[in-house]
N, C-alpha and C positions, 0 to 999 in steps of 0.2 A: 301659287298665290292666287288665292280669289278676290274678285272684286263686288260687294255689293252696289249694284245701283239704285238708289234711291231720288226719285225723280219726283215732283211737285206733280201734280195731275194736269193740272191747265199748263204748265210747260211743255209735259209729256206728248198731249194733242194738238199745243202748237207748232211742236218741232214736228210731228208726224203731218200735219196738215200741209208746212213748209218743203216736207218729202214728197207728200203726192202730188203737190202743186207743181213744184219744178223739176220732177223726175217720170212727171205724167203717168205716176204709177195709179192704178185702180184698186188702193187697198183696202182688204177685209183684218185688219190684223186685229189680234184677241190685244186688247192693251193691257194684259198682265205680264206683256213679253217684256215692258221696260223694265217692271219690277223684278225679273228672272236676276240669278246671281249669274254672273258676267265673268267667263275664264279671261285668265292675262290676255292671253293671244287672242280674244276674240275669234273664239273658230266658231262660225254658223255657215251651214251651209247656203244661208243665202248670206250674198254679199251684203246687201242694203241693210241687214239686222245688224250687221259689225256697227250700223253707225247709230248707235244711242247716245255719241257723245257729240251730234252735229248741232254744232251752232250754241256750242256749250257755254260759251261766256257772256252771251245774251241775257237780258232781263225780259221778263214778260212782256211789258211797253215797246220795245222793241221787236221780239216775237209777230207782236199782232199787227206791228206798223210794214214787218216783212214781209207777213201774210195781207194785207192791203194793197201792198205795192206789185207783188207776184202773181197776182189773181188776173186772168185772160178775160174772164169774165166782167173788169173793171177797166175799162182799155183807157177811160180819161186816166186813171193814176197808175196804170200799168208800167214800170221800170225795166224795162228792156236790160239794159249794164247788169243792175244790181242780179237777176232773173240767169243771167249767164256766168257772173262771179259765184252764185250759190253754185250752178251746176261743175262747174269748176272744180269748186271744193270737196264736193262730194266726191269725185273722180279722182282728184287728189289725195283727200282720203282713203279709199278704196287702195289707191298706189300704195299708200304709207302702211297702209296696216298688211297688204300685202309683203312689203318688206320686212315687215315688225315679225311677224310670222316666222319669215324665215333667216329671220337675224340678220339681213343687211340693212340696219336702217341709216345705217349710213352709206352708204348706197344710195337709198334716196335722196339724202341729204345732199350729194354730190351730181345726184342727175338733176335736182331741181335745185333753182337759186333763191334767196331771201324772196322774190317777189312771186315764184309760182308755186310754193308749197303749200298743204295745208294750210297751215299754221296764220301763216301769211294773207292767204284767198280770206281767214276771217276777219281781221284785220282791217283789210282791203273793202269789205262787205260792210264792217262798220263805219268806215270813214265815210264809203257814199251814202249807207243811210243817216248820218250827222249832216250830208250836204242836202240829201232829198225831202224836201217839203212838201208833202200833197196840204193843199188848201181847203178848209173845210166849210158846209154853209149850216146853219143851225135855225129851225123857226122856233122864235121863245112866245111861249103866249102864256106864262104864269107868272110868277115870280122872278125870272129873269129880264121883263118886260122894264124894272125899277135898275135904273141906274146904281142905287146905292146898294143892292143886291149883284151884281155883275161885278160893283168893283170889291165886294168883300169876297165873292169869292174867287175870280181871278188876278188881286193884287191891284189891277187898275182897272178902269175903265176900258173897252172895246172903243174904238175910233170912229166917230159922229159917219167916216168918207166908209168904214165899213159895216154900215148899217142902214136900211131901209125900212119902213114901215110895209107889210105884207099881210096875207090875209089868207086865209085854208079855209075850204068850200066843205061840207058836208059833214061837220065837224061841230062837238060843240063842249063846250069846257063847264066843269062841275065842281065844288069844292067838297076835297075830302073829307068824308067825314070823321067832326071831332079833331079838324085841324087848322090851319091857317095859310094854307098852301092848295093849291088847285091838280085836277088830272083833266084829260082829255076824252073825248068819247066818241070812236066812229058813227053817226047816224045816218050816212046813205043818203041824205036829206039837201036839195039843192039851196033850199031855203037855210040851212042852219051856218052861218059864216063866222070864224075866229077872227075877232082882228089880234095884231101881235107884233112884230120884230124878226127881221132874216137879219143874221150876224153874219157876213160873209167875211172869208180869204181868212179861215181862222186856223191857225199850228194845230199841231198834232198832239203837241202839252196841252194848250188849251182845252181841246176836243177832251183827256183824258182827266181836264182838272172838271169840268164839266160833267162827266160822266162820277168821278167820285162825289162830288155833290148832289148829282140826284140822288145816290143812292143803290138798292140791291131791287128799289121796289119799282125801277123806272128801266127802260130799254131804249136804246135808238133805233127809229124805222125811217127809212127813204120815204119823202112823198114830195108833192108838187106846192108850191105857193106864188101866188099874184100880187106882183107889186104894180104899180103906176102904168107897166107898160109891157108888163115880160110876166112869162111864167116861167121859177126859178127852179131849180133839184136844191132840193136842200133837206135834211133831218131832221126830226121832232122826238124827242122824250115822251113815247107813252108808258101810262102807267101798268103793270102787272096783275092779274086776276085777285092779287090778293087785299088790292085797296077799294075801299067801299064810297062809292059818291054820296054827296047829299043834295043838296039845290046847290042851282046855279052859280055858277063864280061869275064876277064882273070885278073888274083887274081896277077902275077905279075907285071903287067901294074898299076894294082891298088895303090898295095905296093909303088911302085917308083912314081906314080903320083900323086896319091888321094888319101893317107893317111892321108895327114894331114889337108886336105878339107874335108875328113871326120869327122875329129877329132873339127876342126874348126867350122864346121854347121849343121852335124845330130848328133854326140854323145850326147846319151843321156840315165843314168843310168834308167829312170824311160818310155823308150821306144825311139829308135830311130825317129829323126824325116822324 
């Protein structure tokens, strides 16, 4: 009996990202190994190819919030637990299909109890990421800056105690053209200053409901911003090489004129148009 596997692409190199992150492997892999037809027993000579099906019951949102939380290189939201449950699994896995091989899988079943097998570690891996919340900081200097934009498209309103007025330094904001909506523009310029909004201690839904509204044409990038007394870490939506500026945006002008021309012809939950 064969098995084809048929695997999503951005799953594919989430689940491979979530291998080399916490099995500290250095890979070069062709990624048309996922799409390879896959015998019953999984026989590869390397052990770690057996697992195409790690971390199988996951959705993408999840995936990326794994790959967030397992990254060394991110040590504030670095998850220690979660980082050794995966490795866990993996090793457990490896057990199992070892068995499966060679037809004692109940065998394994009997050396391991409901809470250290497979099956289980994934289980396990999802409940703590249901409990783990990294908090997130966002600077909004377009359209998000309006109240009644924020609550259409997060459901409500963000909380007055998590939000500050802020301000990004050598930056300067453009409206796109032919639209009603603004983009950002690095200019290296000490002179050029964004004023805006830092939305802090924001979920990981949020962060994702936020990113489906900007869109395919917008990216999150780390940068710095100045409130009243601190300079914050927080993220900013810039825009993609493929949208064109025209003159200058000013976020009041907007409010009182083209608000509702925005609201009218590009609002749009699943990406602006």
């Amino acid at each position: 009996m064969e098995n084809e596997l048929k695997i999503n692409d951005d799953i594919k190199i989430l689940k491979l990202d979530i291998l080399k992150k916490n099995l500290k492997q250095n890979w070069a892999l062709d990624t048309e190994i996922w799409n390879e037809e896959f015998s019953h027993d999984y026989r590869f000579e390397d052990t770690y190819l057996q697992l195409s099906f790690v971390l199988r019951d996951f959705n993408m949102n999840e995936l990326k919030h794994l790959i967030s939380i397992t990254n060394l290189f991110d040590i504030k939201n670095y998850n220690h637990e979660i980082s050794t449950l995966i490795n866990n699994y993996i090793k457990s896995c490896v057990d199992y299909l070892n068995h499966e091989i060679d037809g004692n899988t109940e065998e394994y079943f009997k050396k391991f109890n409901k809470n250290d097998n497979c099956f289980s570690y994934e289980k396990r891996i999802k409940d703590e990421l249901n409990k783990y919340n990294i908090q997130y900081s966002v600077f909004f200097y377009g359209t998000l800056r309006s109240s009644q934009v924020r609550e259409a498209v997060l459901g409500k309103d963000i909380s007055t105690k998590m939000m500050d007025t802020a301000t990004l330094k050598k930056y300067k904001v453009f409206k796109v053209k032919d639209a009603h909506y603004p983009l950002i523009k690095y200019t290296n310029n000490e002179k050029d200053i964004v004023d805006g909004i830092i939305a802090k201690n924001l979920t990981y839904e949020q962060l994702i409901t936020l990113d489906k509204f900007e869109g395919k044409n917008y990216f999150r990038q780390f940068i710095k911003v100045h409130t009243n007394n601190n300079i914050l870490d927080a993220q900013i939506y810039l825009p993609k090489s493929c949208l064109i500026s025209s003159e200058p945006w000013n976020y009041d002008d907007w409010y009182k004129n083209d608000m509702n021309k925005f609201f009218e012809n590009e609002f749009n939950l699943n990406g602006v148009k």
